[in-house]
N, C-alpha and C positions, 0 to 999 in steps of 0.2 A: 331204462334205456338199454339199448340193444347196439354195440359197435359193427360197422363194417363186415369186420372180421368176429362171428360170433360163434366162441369157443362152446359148444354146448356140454361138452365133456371135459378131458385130458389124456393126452400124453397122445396111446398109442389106441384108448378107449375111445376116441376123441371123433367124432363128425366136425366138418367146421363148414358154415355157411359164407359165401366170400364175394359182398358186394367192392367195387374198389373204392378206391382213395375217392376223397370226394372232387368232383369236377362240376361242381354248379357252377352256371357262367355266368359271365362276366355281369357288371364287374362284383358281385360281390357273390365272395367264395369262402367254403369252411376248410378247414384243416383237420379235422377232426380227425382223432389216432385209431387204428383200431387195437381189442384188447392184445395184450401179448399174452405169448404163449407158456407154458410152465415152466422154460428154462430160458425163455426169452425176456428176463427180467432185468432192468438197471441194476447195475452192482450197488449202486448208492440207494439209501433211505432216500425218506422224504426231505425237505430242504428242512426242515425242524421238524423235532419231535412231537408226540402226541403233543395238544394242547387243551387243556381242560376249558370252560366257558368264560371270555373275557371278563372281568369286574365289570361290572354295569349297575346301573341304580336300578329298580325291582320294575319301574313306572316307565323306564326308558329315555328319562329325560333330567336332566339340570337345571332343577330349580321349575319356568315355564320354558327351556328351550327344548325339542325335541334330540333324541341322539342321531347324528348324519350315520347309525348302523346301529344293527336289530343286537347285534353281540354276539355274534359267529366268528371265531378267532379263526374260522380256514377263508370268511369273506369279511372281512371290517368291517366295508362298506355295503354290505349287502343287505336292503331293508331300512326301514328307520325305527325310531321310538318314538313313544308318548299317545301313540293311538294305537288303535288295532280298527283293520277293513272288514266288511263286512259284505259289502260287493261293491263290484267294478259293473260300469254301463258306456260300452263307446261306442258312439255316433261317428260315423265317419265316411269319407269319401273318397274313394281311392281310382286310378287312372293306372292300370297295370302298364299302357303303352309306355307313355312318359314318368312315371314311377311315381308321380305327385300324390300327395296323401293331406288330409287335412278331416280335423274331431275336433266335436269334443267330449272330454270324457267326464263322467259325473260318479264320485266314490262317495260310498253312504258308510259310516263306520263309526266309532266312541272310544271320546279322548281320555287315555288310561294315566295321564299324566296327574300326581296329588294333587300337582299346582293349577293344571291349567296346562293350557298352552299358548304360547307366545308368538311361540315359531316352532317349525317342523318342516321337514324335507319329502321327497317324492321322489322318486329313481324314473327318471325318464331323458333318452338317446339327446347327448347335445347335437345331435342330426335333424332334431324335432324345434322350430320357434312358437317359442309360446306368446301368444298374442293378448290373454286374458285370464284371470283367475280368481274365483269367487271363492269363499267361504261360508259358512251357513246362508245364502243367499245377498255377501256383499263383496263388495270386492274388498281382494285384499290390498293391506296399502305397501306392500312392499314383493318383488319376486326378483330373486336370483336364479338364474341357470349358469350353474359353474360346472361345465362337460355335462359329466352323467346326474349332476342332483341340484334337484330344483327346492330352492329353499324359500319356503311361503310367509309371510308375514301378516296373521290376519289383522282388519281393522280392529277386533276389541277380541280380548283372551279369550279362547275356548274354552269354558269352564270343564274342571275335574268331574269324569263321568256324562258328561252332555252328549248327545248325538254330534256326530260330523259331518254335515257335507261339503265335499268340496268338485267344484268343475275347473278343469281346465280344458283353453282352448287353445289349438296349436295346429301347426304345419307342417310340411318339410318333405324331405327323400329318406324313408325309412332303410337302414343298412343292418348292417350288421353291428351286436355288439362283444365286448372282449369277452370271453368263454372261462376267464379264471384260470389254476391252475391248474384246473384237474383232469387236464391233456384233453377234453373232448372238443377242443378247437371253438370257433365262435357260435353265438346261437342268434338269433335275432329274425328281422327281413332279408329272406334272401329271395332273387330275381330269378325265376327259373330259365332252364334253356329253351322253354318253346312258349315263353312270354308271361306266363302267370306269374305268381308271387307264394310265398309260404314264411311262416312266423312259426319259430321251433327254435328249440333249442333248451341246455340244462348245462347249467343251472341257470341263465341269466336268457330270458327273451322277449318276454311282455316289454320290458321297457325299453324295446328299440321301436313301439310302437304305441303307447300307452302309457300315461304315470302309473305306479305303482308300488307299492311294499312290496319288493323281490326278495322274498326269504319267502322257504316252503312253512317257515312257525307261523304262518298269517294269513290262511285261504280263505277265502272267500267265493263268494254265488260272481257268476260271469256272464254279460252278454255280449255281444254284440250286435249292430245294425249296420249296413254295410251297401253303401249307393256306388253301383260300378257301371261303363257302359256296356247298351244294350250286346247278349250276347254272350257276356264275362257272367260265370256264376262264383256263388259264394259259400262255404260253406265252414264249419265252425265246430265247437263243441256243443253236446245237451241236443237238445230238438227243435227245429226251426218250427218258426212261430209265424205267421202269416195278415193275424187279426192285429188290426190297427194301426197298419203301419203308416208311415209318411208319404205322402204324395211325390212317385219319381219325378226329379222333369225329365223333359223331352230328350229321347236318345240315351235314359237308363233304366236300372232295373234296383231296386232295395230289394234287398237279404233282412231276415234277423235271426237270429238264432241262441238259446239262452243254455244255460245249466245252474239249474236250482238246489245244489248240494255245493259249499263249498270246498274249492280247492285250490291249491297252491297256482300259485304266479305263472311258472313255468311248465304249467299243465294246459295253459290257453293256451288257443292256435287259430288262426285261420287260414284259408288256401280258395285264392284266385286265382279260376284256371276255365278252359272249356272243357270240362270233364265229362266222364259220364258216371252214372249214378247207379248202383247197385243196390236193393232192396230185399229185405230179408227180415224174419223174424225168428224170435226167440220161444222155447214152448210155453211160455206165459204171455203173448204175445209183443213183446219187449220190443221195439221198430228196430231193423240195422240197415242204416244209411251209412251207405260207403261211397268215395270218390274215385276213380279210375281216370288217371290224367290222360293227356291224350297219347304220352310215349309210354303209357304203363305195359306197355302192349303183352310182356309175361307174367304181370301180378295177379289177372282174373283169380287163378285156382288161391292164394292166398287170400284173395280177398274172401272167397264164395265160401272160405272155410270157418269164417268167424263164426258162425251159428255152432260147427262142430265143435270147433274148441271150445266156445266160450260154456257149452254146454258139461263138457271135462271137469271144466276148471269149477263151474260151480256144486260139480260133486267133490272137488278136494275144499274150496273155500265157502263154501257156501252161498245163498242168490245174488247172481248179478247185481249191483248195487244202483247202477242208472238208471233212468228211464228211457236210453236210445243207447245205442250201442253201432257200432261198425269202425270205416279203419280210413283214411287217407292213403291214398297211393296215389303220388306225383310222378312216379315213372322217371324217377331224377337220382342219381349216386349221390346221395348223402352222406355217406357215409357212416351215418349210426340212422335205428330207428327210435322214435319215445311214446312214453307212456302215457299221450295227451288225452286228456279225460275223457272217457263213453268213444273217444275216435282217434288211436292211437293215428302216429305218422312212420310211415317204412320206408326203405331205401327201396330202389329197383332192384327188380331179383330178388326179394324177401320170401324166406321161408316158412314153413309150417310153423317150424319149430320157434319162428323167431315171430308170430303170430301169437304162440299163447304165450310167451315171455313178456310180451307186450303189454296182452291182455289181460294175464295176470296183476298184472302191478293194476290194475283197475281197484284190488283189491287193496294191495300191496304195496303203496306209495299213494297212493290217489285216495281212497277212503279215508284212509289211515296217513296223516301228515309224519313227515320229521320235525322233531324242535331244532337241531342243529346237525351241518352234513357228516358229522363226524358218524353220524347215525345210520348212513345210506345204506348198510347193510341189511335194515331192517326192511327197505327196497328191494336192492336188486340180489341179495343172497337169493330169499324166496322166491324172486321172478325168474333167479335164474336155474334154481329148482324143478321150477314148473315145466321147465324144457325135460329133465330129466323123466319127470312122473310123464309126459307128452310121448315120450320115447318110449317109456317101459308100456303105456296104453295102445299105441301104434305101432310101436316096432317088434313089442313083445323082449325088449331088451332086459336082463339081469342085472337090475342097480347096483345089489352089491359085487357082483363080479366084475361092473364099470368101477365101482369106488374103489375093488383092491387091485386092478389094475393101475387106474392112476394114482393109487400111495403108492405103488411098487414102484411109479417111477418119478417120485417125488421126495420120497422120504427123503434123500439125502442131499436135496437140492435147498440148503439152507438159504440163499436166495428168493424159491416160492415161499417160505413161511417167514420171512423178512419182515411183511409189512402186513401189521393187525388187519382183524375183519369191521375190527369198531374202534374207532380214534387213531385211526392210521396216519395223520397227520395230513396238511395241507399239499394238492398237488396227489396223493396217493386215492382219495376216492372211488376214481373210478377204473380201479386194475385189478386186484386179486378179489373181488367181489365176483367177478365174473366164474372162477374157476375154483380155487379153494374156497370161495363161499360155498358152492353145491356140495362140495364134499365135505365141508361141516353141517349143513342140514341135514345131510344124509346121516352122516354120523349122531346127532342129534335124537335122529329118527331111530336108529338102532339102540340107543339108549332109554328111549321112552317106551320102545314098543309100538306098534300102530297104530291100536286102538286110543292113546294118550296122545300122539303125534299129531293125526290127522282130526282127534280132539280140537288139539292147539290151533292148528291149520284154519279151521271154521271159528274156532273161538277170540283169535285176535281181532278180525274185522268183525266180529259180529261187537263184539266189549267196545270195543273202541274208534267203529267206525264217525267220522267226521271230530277224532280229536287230533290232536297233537302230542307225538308221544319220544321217548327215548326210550333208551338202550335198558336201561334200568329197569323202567317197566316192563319192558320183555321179561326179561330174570326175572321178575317178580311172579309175571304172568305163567311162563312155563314152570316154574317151582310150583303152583296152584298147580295145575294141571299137573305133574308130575305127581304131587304129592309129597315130596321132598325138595331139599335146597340141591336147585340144578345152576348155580353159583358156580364153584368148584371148576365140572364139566364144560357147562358154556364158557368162563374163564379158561380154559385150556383151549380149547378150540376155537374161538372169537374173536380172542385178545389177546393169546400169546403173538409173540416172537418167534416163534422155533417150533419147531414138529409135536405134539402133544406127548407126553408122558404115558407111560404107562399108569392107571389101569385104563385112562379116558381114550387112547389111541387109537384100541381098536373094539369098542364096545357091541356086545349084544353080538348077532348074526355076525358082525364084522371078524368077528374075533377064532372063525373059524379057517 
C-alpha cells in the first residue's frame, strides 16, 4: 500500500508524491491518513505494546466450535478458525446506478478443526442480507448475522480433515467497512464520483462484499463473475475468462475474471466503471490489462509504464509471478494506492515511483502471505525500497548519500525510531514502514554486500512464493544467505526502539 502522501525518501533527501485527502463521494467516503513525515510523528506510542500471538487452540477451534478470530492480537476479530479456504467464487449482480448488489458466493476449503465442526463463522458487511446458506451441499440448520460475522450451523458436523463447501446467498447496498486501527481509514465498496463502484482497501475489504476468512494467513484462488448493465464494464484480478459463461439477460452484459494462485482477502478487487482499456505485454508475453476510468484523464503515462517497471522489478526480484498483469486507475483521490493482485489500484495523480511500489509487492506481500500484521514489514519495508532502487535506476540517484542524508536528519529524532519495524504494536502498522523501513533495507544491503543482498532479494519469493510466512523466517532466511547469524544486526535495525548502536548503525559503504 502506497498513502496519499508517499514519502519515497526523508528529510531533506526526500521527493514526495501528493495525491489529497480522499474525497470519494457521497455517500460513502474513506479517511484514509497519509504517511507522516520523519518528525511529523505522534509523541505517544502505540495504544499497547508489542503483543506477541493471542493464546489460541492449534486447530482454531473449541472443542467442534469454530473461533469468531484467526488469533491476531492487532485484529481479534479478524478471520475465523477451524477451516482453512482454499478458494472463493462469487456470482453476482450488481446495478452501479442504484447501488443494489446481490450473489452468491461459493468457498471450497478443509476443516482443520480435530473435532469436527459444529459451528464456524464468515466475516461478511451486516450491510449484506443473507437469504440462504448451504454446507457441503445442505442447508445449514442454523445462521446468525451479528453485524460483521456470520455465524453458520451446519445440518451434520463437518468432519476433522473433510473438504468444505459452503454457499452463501445474499443482498443488500455494499458500503464501506471499519478500516481498524492502523490509521488507513475504511476499506470496503466505495461509490465513485462519476458513477462506477470499486472494492479496496487493507486490511479489511472483501467482506463488505463477499463472506470470507479476512486474515492475509489464509489466501486463497479468487474469481469472480459479474452481470451489470448493458454498457457498465467489469474488471478484476487474474485474466478474464470468456468461455462458458451464463447467459446475460436482456439489457446486460457478464464479466468473469479469475486468479489461479492464491491470495490474501484483501488483495481481491473489482471496479465498475466505463473505462477504457489499456493493453500491453510483458517480454515473455505476460498480457497487461489495465483500466483508465473515465476522469483518469493524467494517469495514461503511469499506467503505459507498467511494462517498464515491471520489467526493473523483475531484475531485482525475479519473474513476474502472474499470469496477467496491469494497474486499475479510477481517476478518483483515494487517497492511498494497494497492492491488489496481477492489478494493483492507484489514486489519481499516481506516480512512477509509486507504480513500481505497487508492483513490487506483487512480489512482496502477494506471493508471499503474512501469518500475522505485526509482520507487514516484510510488505511494505521492501515495496517501499523498490521506490528507492526505481530512483537510483531512473534518476541515476546515490542511495547511500540518500540514506546519510536522511540519518543526518534523523538521528536524534528519538520519536522517528519510537515505534519498531516488526511488532510495532496495534494502530502503529502502517507509519514508519514507510520511511525507516527503506533505510533499514538499505542498511541491511550494506551489510550483506550486493551480491548477498540482491541474492536474498530473488531468493525470498522464489523459496517461499504461495506460503505464509513471518518475521522469523526472514532471520532465518537472510542468516542462510548471509552466511552468518544476521540476528543481532536485523534486531537493531527492525525491532529496536532507538537509533541503532554502533557497530550495526552505520555498516559497510555506509560507514564512510
Amino acid at each position: 500500500m502506497s498513502a496519499g502522501l508517499a514519502i519515497v525518501c526523508l528529510a531533506t533527501a526526500c521527493s514526495s508524491t501528493v495525491a489529497g485527502r480522499a474525497t470519494v463521494g457521497s455517500p460513502l467516503a474513506t479517511s484514509s491518513s497519509a504517511i507522516p513525515s520523519a518528525t511529523d510523528v505522534p509523541s505517544t506510542t502505540s495504544s499497547a505494546a508489542p503483543t506477541t500471538a493471542a493464546a489460541r487452540e492449534p486447530d482454531g477451534a473449541v472443542g467442534t466450535i469454530g473461533d469468531d478470530g484467526i488469533g491476531d492480537p492487532y485484529y481479534p476479530l479478524s478471520g475465523n478458525g477451524g477451516y482453512q479456504v482454499d478458494a472463493y467464487d462469487v456470482d453476482a449482480r450488481y446495478d452501479p446506478v442504484s447501488n443494489d448488489f446481490s450473489a452468491t458466493t461459493t468457498i471450497t476449503g478443509t476443516v482443520l478443526s480435530t473435532e469436527g465442526l459444529s459451528r464456524f463463522n464468515l466475516d461478511l458487511s451486516g450491510a449484506m442480507d443473507v437469504s440462504a446458506v448451504t454446507v457441503n451441499g445442505a442447508p445449514a440448520a442454523d445462521v446468525e448475522h451479528d453485524e460483521d460475522e456470520l455465524v453458520i450451523t451446519p445440518a451434520d458436523l463437518a468432519a476433522a480433515g473433510s473438504a468444505l463447501t459452503v454457499t452463501v446467498t445474499y443482498a443488500g447496498n455494499p458500503t464501506v467497512v471499519d478500516g481498524g486501527t492502523g490509521g488507513l481509514g475504511d476499506g470496503g465498496w466505495y461509490h465513485l464520483d462519476g458513477g462506477g463502484a470499486l472494492a479496496v482497501g487493507e486490511p479489511f475489504s472483501a467482506s463488505a462484499w463477499y463472506p470470507v476468512n479476512e486474515h492475509p494467513s489464509d489466501p486463497a484462488t479468487f474469481a469472480v463473475t459479474m452481470t451489470v448493465p448493458e454498457g457498465w464494464q467489469v474488471i478484476s484480478n487474474g485474466r478474464q475468462q470468456t468461455d462458458g459463461l451464463p447467459a446475460a439477460p436482456a439489457g446486460s452484459t457478464v464479466f468473469r475474471w479469475a486468479i489461479d494462485k492464491p491470495i490474501a482477502s484483501y488483495l481481491t478487487t473489482v471496479y465498475v466503471d466505463k473505462f477504457t482499456v489499456l493493453t500491453d505485454q510483458l517480454a515473455d508475453g505476460t498480457p497487461i490489462v489495465s483500466a483508465l476510468g473515465p476522469t483518469a484523464v493524467g494517469d495514461r503515462a503511469a499506467a503505459e509504464s507498467t511494462r517498464e517497471v515491471i520489467a526493473a522489478l523483475e531484475e531485482w526480484f525475479g519473474p513476474y509471478p502472474y499470469d496477467s498483469a496491469g494497474g486499475i486507475f479510477p481517476g478518483q483521490d483515494l487517497g492511498f494506492a494497494l497492492e491488489t493482485a496481477s492489478r494493483p489500484v492507484y489514486f489519481a495523480g499516481t506516480s512512477i515511483g509509486i507504480v513500481a511500489h505497487e508492483q513490487a509487492h506483487q512480489w512482496y506481500g502477494d506471493l508471499v502471505s503474512i501469518d500475522r500484521w505485526a509482520d507487514i514489514c516484510l510488505n511494505e519495508c521492501f515495496a517501499s525500497y523498490a521506490e528507492w532502487l526505481w530512483d537510483a535506476r531512473t534518476n541515476g540517484v546515490d542511495l547511500d548519500a540518500r540514506w546519510k542524508v536522511a540519518m543526518a536528519d534523523t538521528v536524534r529524532e528519538a520519536r522517528f525510531w519510537r515505534s519498531p519495524l516488526v511488532d510495532m504494536g496495534a494502530g502503529e502498522e502502517f507509519t514508519r514502514v514507510y520511511d525507516r523501513g527503506p533505510l533499514a533495507v538499505h542498511a541491511l544491503r550494506a551489510e550483506m554486500g550486493d551480491e548477498a543482498f540482491f541474492a536474498l532479494l530473488k531468493g525470498w519469493p522464489a523459496t517461499h512464493g504461495g506460503q505464509v510466512v513471518d518475521w522469523t523466517e526472514f532471520e532465518n532466511y537472510t542468516s542462510s544467505i548471509a552466511g552468518r547469524d544476521m540476528k543481532p544486526f536485523l534486531d537493531a535495525w527492525f525491532r529496536s526502539t532507538t537509533v541503532p548502536d554502533e557497530p550495526y548503525r552505520t555498516p559497510g559503504s555506509l560507514g564512510g
